[in-house]
Backbone as a chain_set.jsonl record, in Angstrom:
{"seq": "XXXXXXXXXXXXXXXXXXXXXXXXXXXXXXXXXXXXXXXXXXXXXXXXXXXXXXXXXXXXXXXXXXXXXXXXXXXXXXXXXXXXXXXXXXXXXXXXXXXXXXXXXXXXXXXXXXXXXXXXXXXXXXXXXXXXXXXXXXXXXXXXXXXXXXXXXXXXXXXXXXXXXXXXX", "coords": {"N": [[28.72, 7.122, -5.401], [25.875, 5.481, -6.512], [25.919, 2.105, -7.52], [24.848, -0.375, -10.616], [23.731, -1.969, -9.225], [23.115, -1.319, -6.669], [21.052, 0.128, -6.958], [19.221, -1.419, -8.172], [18.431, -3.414, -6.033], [17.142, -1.004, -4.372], [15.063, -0.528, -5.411], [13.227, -2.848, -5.634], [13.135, -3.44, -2.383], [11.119, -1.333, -2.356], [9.574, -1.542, -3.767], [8.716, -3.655, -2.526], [7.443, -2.456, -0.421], [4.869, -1.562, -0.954], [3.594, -4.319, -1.637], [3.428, -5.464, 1.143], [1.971, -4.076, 2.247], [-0.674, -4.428, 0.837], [-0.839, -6.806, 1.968], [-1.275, -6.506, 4.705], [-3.721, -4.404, 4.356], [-5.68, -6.787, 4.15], [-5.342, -8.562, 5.753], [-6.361, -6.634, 7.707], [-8.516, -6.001, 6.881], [-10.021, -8.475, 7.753], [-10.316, -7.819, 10.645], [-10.5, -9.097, 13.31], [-8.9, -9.204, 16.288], [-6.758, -10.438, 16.502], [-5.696, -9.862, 13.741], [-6.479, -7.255, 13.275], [-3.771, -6.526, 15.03], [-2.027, -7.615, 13.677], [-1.942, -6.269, 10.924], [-1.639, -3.323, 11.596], [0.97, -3.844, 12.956], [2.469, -4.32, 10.213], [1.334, -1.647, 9.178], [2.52, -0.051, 10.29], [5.544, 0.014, 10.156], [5.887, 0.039, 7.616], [4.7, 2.864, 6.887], [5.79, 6.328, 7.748], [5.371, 7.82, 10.53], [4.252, 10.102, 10.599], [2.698, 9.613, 8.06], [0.734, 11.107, 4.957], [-2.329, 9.915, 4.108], [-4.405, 8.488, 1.625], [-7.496, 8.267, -0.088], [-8.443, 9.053, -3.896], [-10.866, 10.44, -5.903], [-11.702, 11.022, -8.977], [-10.408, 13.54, -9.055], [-10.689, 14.468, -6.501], [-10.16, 14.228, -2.925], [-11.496, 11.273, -0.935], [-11.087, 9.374, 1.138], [-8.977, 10.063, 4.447], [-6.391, 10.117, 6.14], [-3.974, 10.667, 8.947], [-0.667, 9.097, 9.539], [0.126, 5.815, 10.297], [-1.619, 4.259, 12.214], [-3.642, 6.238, 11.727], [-4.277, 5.488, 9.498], [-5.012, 2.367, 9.529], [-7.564, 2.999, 10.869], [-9.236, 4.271, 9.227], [-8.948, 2.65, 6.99], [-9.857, 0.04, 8.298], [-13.008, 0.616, 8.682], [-13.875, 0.957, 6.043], [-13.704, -1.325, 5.494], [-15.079, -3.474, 7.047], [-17.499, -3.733, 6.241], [-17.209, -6.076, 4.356], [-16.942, -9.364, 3.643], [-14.966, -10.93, 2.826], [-11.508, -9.708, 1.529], [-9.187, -9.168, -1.264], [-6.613, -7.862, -2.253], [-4.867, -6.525, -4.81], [-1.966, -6.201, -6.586], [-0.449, -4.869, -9.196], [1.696, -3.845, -11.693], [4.515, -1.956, -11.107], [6.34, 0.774, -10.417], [9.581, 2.715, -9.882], [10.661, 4.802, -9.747], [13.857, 6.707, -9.029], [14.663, 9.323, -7.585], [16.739, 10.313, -5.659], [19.672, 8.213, -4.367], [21.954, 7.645, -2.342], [24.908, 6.215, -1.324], [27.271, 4.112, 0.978], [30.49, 3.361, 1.379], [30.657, 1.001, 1.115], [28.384, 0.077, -0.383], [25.845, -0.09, 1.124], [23.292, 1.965, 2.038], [22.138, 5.207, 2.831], [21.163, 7.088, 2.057], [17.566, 8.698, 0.567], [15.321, 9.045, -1.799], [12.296, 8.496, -3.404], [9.785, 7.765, -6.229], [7.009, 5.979, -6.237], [4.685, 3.779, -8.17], [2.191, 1.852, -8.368], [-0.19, -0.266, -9.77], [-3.802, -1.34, -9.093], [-6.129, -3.592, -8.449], [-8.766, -4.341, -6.467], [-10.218, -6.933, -4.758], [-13.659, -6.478, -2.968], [-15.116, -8.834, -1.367], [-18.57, -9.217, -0.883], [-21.704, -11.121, 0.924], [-23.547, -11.596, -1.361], [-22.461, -10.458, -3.166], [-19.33, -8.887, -5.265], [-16.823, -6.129, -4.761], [-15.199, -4.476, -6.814], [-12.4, -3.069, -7.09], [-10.761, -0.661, -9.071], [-7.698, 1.092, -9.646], [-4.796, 2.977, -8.946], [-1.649, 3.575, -7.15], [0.228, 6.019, -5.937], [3.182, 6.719, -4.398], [5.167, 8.745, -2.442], [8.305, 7.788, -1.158], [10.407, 7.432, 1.375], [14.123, 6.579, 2.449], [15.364, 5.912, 6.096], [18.166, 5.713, 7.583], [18.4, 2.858, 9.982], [16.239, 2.381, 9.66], [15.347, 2.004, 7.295], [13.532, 1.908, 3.832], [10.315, 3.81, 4.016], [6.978, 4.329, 3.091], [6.203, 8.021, 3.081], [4.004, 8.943, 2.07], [0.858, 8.625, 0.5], [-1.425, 8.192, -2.229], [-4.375, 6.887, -3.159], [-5.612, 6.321, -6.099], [-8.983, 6.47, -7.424], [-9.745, 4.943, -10.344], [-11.626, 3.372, -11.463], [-14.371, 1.401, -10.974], [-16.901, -1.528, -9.878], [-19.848, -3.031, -9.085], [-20.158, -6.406, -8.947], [-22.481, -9.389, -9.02], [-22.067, -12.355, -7.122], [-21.301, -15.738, -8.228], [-22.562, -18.667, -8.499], [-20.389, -21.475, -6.298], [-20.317, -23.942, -7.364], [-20.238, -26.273, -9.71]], "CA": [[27.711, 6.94, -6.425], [24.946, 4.354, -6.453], [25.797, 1.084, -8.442], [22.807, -0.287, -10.768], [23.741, -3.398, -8.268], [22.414, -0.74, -5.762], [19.62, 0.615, -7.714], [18.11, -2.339, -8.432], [18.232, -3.963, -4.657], [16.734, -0.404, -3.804], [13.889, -0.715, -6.092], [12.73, -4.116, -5.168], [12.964, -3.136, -1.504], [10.752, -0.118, -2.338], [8.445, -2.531, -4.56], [7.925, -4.916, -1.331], [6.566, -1.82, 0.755], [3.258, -2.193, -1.637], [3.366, -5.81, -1.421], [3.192, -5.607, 2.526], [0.419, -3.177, 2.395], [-1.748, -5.406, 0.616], [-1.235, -8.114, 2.938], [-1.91, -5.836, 5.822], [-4.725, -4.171, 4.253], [-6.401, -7.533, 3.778], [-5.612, -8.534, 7.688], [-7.218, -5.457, 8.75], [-10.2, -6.324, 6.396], [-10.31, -9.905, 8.374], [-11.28, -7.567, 11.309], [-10.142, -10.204, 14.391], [-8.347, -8.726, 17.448], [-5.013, -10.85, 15.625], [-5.785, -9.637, 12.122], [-6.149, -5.91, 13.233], [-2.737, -5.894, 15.386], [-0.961, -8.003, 12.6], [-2.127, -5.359, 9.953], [-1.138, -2.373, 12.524], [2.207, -4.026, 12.799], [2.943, -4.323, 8.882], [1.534, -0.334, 8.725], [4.061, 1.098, 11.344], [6.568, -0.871, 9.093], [5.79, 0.509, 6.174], [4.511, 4.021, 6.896], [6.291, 6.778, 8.187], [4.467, 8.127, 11.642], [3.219, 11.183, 9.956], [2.963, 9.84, 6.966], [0.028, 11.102, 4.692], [-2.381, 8.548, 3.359], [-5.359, 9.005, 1.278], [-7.939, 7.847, -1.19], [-9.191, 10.055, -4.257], [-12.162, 9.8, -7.316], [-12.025, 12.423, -9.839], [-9.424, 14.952, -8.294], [-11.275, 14.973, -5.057], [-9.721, 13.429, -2.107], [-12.538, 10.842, -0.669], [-10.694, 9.329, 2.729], [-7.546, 10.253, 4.402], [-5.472, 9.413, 7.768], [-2.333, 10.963, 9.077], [-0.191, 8.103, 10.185], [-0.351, 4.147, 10.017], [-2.827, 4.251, 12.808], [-5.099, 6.925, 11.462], [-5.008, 4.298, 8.307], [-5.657, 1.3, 10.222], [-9.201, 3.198, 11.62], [-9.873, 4.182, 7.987], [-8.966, 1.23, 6.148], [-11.197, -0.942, 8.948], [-13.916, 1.189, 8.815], [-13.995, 1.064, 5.048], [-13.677, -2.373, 4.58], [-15.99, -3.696, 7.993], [-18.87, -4.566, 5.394], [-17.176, -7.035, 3.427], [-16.738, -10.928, 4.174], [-13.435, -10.985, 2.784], [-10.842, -8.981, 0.42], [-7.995, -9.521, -1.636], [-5.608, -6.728, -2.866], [-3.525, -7.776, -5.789], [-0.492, -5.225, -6.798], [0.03, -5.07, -10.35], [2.573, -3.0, -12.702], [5.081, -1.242, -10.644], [7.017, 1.954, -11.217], [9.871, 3.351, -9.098], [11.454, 6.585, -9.845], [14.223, 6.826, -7.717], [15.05, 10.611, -7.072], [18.185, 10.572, -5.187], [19.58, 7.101, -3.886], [23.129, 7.667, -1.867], [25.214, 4.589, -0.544], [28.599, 4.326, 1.412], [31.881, 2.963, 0.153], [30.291, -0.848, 0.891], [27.079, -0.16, -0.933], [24.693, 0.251, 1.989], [22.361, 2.989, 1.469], [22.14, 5.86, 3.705], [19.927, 8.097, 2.167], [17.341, 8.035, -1.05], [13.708, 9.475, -2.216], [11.836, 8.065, -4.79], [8.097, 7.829, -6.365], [6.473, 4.75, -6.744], [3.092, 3.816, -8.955], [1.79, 0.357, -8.245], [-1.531, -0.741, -10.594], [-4.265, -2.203, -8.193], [-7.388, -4.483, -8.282], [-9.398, -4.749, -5.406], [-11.769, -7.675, -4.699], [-13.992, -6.634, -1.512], [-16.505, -9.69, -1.232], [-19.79, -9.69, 0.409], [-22.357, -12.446, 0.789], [-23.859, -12.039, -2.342], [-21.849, -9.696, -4.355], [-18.273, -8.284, -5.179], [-16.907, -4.774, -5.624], [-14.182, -4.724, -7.574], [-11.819, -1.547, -7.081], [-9.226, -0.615, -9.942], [-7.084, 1.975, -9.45], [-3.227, 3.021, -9.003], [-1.179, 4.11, -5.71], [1.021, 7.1, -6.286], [3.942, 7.145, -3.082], [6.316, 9.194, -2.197], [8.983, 7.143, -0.17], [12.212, 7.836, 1.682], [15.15, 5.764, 3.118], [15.86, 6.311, 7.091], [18.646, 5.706, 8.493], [18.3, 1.985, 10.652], [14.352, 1.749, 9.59], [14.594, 1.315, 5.432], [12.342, 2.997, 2.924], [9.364, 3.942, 4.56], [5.859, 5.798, 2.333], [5.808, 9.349, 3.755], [2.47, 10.226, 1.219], [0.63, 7.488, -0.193], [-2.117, 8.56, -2.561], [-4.797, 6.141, -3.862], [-6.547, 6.983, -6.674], [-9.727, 5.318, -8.077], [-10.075, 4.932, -11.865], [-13.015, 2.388, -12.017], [-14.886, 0.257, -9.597], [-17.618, -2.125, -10.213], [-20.344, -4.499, -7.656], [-20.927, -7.545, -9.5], [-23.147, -10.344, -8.232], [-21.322, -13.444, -6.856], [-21.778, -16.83, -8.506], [-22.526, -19.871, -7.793], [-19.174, -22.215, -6.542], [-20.827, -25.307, -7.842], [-19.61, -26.311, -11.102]], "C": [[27.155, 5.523, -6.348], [25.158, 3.399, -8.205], [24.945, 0.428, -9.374], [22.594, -1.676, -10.115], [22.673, -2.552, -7.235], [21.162, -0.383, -6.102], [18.996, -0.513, -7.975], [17.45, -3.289, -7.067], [17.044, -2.401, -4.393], [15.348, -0.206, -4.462], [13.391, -2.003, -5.662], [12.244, -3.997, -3.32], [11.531, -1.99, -1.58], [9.069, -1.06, -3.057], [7.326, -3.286, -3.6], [7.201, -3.664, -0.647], [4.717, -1.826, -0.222], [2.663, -3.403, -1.357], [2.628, -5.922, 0.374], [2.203, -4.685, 2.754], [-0.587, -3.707, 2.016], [-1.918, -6.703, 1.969], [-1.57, -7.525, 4.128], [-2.856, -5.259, 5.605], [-6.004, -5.582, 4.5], [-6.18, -7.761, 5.535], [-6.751, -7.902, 8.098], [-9.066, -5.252, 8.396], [-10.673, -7.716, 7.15], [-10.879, -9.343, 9.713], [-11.386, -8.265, 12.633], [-9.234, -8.949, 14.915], [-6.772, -8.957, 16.58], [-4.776, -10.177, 14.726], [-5.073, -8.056, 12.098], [-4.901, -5.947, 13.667], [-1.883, -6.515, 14.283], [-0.92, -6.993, 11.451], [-1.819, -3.845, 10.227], [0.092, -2.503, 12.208], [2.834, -3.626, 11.332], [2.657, -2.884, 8.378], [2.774, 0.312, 9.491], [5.354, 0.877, 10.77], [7.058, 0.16, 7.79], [5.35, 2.171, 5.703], [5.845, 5.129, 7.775], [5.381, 6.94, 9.625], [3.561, 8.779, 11.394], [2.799, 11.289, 8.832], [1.308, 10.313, 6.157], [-0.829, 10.391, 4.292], [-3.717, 9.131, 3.218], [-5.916, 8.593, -0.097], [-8.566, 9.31, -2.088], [-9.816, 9.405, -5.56], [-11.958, 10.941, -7.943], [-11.305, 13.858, -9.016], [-9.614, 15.053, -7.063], [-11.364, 13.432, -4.231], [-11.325, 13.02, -1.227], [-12.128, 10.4, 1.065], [-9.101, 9.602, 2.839], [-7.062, 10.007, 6.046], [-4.185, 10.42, 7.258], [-1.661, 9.411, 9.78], [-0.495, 6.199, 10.237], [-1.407, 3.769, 11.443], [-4.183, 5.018, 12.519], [-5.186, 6.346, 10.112], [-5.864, 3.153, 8.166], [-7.285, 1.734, 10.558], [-9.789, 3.262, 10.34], [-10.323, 2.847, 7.085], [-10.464, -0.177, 7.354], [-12.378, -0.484, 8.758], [-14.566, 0.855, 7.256], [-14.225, -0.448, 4.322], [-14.178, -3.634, 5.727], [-16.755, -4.235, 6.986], [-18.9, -5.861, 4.883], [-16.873, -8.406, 4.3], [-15.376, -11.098, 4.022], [-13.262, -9.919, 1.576], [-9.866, -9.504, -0.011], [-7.524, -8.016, -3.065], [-4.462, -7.102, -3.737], [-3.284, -6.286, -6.698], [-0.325, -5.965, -7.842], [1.589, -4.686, -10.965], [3.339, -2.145, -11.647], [5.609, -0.247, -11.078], [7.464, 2.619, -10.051], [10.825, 3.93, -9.664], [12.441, 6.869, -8.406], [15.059, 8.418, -8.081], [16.664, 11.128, -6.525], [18.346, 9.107, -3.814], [21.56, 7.543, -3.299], [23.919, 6.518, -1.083], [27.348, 5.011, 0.114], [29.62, 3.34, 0.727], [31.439, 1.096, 0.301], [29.212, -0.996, 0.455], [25.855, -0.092, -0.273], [24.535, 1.497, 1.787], [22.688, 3.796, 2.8], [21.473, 6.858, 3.539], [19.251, 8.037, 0.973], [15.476, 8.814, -0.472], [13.495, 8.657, -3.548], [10.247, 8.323, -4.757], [8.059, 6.445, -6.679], [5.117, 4.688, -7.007], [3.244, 2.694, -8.762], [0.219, 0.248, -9.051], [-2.423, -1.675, -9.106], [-5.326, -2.667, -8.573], [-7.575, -4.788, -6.516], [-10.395, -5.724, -5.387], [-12.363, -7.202, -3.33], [-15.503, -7.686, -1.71], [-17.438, -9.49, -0.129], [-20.941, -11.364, 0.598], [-22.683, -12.824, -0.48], [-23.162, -11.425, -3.308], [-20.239, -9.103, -4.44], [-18.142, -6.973, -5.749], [-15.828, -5.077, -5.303], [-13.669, -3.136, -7.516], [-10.42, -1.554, -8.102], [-9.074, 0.694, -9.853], [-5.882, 2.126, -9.372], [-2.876, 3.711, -7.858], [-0.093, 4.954, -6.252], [1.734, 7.098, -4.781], [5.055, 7.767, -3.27], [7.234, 8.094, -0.728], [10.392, 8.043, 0.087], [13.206, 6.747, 2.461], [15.275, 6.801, 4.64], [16.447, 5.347, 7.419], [18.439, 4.056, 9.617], [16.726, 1.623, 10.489], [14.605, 1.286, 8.313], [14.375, 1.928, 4.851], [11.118, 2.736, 3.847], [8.365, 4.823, 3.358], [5.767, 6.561, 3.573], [4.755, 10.145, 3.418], [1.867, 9.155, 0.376], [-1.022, 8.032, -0.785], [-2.972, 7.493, -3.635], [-6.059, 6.822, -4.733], [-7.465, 5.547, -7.553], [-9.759, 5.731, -9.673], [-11.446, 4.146, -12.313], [-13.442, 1.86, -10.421], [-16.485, -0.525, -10.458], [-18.34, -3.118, -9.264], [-20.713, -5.444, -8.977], [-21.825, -8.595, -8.415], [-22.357, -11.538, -8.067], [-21.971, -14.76, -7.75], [-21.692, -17.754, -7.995], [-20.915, -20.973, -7.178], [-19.319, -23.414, -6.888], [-20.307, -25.375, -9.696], [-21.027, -26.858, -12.197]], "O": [[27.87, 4.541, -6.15], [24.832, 3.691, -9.356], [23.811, 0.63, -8.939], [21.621, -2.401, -10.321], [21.557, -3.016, -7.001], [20.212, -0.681, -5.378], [17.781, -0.315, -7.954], [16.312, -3.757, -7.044], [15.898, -2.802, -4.192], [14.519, 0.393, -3.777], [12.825, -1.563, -4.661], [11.14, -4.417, -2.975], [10.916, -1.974, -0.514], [7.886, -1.026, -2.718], [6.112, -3.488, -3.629], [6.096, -4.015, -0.234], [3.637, -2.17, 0.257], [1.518, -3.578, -0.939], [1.524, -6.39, 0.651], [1.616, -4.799, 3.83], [-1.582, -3.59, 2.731], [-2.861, -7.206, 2.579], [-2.371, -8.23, 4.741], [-3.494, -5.243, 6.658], [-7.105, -5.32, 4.983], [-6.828, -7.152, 6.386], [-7.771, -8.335, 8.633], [-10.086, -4.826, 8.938], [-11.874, -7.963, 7.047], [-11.807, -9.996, 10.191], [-12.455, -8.044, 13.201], [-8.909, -7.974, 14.238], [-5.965, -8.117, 16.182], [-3.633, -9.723, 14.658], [-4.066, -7.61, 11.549], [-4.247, -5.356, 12.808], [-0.92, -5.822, 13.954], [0.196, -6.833, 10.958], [-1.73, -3.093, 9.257], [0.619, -1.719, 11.419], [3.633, -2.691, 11.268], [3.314, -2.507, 7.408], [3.707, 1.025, 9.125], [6.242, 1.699, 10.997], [8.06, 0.701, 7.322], [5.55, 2.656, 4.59], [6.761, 4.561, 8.37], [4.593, 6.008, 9.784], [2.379, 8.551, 11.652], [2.491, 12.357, 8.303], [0.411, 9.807, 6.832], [-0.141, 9.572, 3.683], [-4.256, 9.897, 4.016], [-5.201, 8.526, -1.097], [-9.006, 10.316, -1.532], [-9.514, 8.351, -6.12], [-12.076, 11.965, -7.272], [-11.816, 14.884, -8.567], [-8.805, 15.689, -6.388], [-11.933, 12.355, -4.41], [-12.147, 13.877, -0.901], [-12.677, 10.921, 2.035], [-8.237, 9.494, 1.968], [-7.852, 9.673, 6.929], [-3.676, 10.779, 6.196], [-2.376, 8.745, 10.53], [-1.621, 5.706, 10.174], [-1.93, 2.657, 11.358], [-5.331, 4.712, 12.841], [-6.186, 6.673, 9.473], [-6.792, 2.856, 7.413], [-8.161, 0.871, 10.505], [-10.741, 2.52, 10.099], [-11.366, 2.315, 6.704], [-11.459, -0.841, 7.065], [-13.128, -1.447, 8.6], [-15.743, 0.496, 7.234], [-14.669, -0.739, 3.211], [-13.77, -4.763, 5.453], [-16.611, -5.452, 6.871], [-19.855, -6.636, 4.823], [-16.609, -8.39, 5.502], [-14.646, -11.385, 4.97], [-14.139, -9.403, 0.884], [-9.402, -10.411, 0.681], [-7.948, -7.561, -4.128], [-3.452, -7.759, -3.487], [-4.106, -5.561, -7.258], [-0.122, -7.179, -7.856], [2.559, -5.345, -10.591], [2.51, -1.375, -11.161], [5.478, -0.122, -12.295], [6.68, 3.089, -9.226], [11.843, 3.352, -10.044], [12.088, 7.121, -7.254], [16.021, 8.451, -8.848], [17.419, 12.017, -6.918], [17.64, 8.926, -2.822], [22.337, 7.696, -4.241], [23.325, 5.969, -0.155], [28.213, 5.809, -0.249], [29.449, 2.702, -0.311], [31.927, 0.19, -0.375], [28.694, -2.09, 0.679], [24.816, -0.037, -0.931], [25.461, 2.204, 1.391], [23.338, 3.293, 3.716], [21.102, 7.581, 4.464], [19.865, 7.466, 0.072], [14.846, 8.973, 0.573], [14.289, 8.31, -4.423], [9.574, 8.813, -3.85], [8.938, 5.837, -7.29], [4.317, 5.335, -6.332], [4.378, 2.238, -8.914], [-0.555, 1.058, -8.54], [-1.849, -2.43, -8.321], [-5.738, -1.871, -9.417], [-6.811, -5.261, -5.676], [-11.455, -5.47, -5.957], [-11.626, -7.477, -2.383], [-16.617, -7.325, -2.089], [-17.256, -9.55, 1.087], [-20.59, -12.504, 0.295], [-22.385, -13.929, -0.934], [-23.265, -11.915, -4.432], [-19.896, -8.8, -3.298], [-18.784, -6.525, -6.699], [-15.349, -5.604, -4.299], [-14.376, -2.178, -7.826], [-9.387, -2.21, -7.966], [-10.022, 1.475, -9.94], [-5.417, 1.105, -9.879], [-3.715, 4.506, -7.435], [0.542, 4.426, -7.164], [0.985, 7.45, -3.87], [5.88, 7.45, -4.128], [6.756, 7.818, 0.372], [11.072, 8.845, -0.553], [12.561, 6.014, 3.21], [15.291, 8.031, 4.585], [15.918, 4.253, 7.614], [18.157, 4.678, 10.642], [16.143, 0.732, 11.107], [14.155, 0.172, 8.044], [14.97, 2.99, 5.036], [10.92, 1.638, 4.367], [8.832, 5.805, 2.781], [5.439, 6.165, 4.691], [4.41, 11.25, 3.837], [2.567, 8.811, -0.577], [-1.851, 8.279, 0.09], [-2.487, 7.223, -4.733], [-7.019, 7.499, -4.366], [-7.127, 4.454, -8.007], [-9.798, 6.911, -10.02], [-12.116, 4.347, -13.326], [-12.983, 1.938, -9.282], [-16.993, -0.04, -11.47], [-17.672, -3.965, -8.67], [-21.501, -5.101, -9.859], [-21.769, -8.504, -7.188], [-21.83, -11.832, -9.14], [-23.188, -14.735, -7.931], [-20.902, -17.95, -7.072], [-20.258, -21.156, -8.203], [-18.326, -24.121, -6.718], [-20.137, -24.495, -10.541], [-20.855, -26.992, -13.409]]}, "num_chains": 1, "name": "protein.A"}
C-alpha cells in the first residue's frame, strides 16, 4: 500500500509533466532547428508514443496528433504565426486512480487524471491572443520511463486578441 509519503512524491512528479509541456510547447513556438529538437525531446519525455493529444471548443475536437511527434507538427504549425509565446500552468488537480509501490516505496505501477488551468499568451507584432482554457490527462506510470500522458485533452473556455501596447513608460 501506497504511503501519503508516496502519494504526494507521485503527484508532484505527475504535476511536473504539465510544467515540461509548457516549456516545450513554447520551444517549439521559438521555431529554430534547436528550439524544435529541444521541444521534440521534452514531448517523447512526457508523452507516451501513441499517446492521444488534442485540442477542443465547445465539445468539438478542433486539432489532434497521435504521438509526441504528430504534436510537435501540430503544435508548430499552430503556433508558426506568432513572434513569441508563453504558457503559464495554473491550478492543478491529480486524481490518482491506482498508485502501487514495492516494499521500499518505489512505484511500479499507477493511473491517474490530471486538470491543469492554462493561460496562453501567443504574441504577434502588433497584437496578443490570449488562450484560457484547462488540460484534462490521463497519465500512467511505466516501468523504468515514469508517468508518462497517454490522452491529453485541451479544452478552450475563452480566448481573446488584444492589441499590444506600447513598452515605453
Amino acid at each position: 500500500m501506497a504511503s501519503a509519503t508516496d502519494i504526494a512524491i507521485a503527484r508532484q512528479e505527475i504535476e511536473y509533466l504539465r510544467r515540461r509541456y509548457a516549456r516545450a510547447t513554447d520551444l517549439i513556438g521559438e521555431g529554430t532547428e534547436d528550439s524544435l529538437a529541444q521541444g521534440r525531446r521534452i514531448y517523447h519525455e512526457i508523452f507516451t508514443a501513441d499517446a492521444r493529444i488534442c485540442t477542443s471548443l465547445g465539445g468539438e475536437v478542433q486539432l489532434e496528433a497521435r504521438g509526441p511527434d504528430g504534436w510537435v507538427d501540430v503544435a508548430h504549425e499552430a503556433l508558426k504565426e506568432y513572434v513569441s509565446t508563453q504558457h503559464l500552468v495554473g491550478s492543478q488537480l491529480v486524481e490518482l486512480a491506482r498508485l502501487e509501490t514495492d516494499a521500499s516505496g518505489q512505484v511500479t505501477a499507477g493511473e491517474a487524471t490530471m486538470t491543469s488551468y492554462l493561460q496562453a499568451w501567443h504574441a504577434r507584432a502588433d497584437s496578443v491572443w490570449i488562450f484560457i482554457g484547462s488540460y484534462v490527462d490521463q497519465v500512467r506510470y511505466f516501468d523504468g520511463v515514469g508517468w508518462q500522458i497517454h490522452d491529453m485533452e485541451l479544452i478552450q473556455l475563452s480566448g481573446e486578441d488584444r492589441p499590444l501596447g506600447s513598452l515605453r513608460p
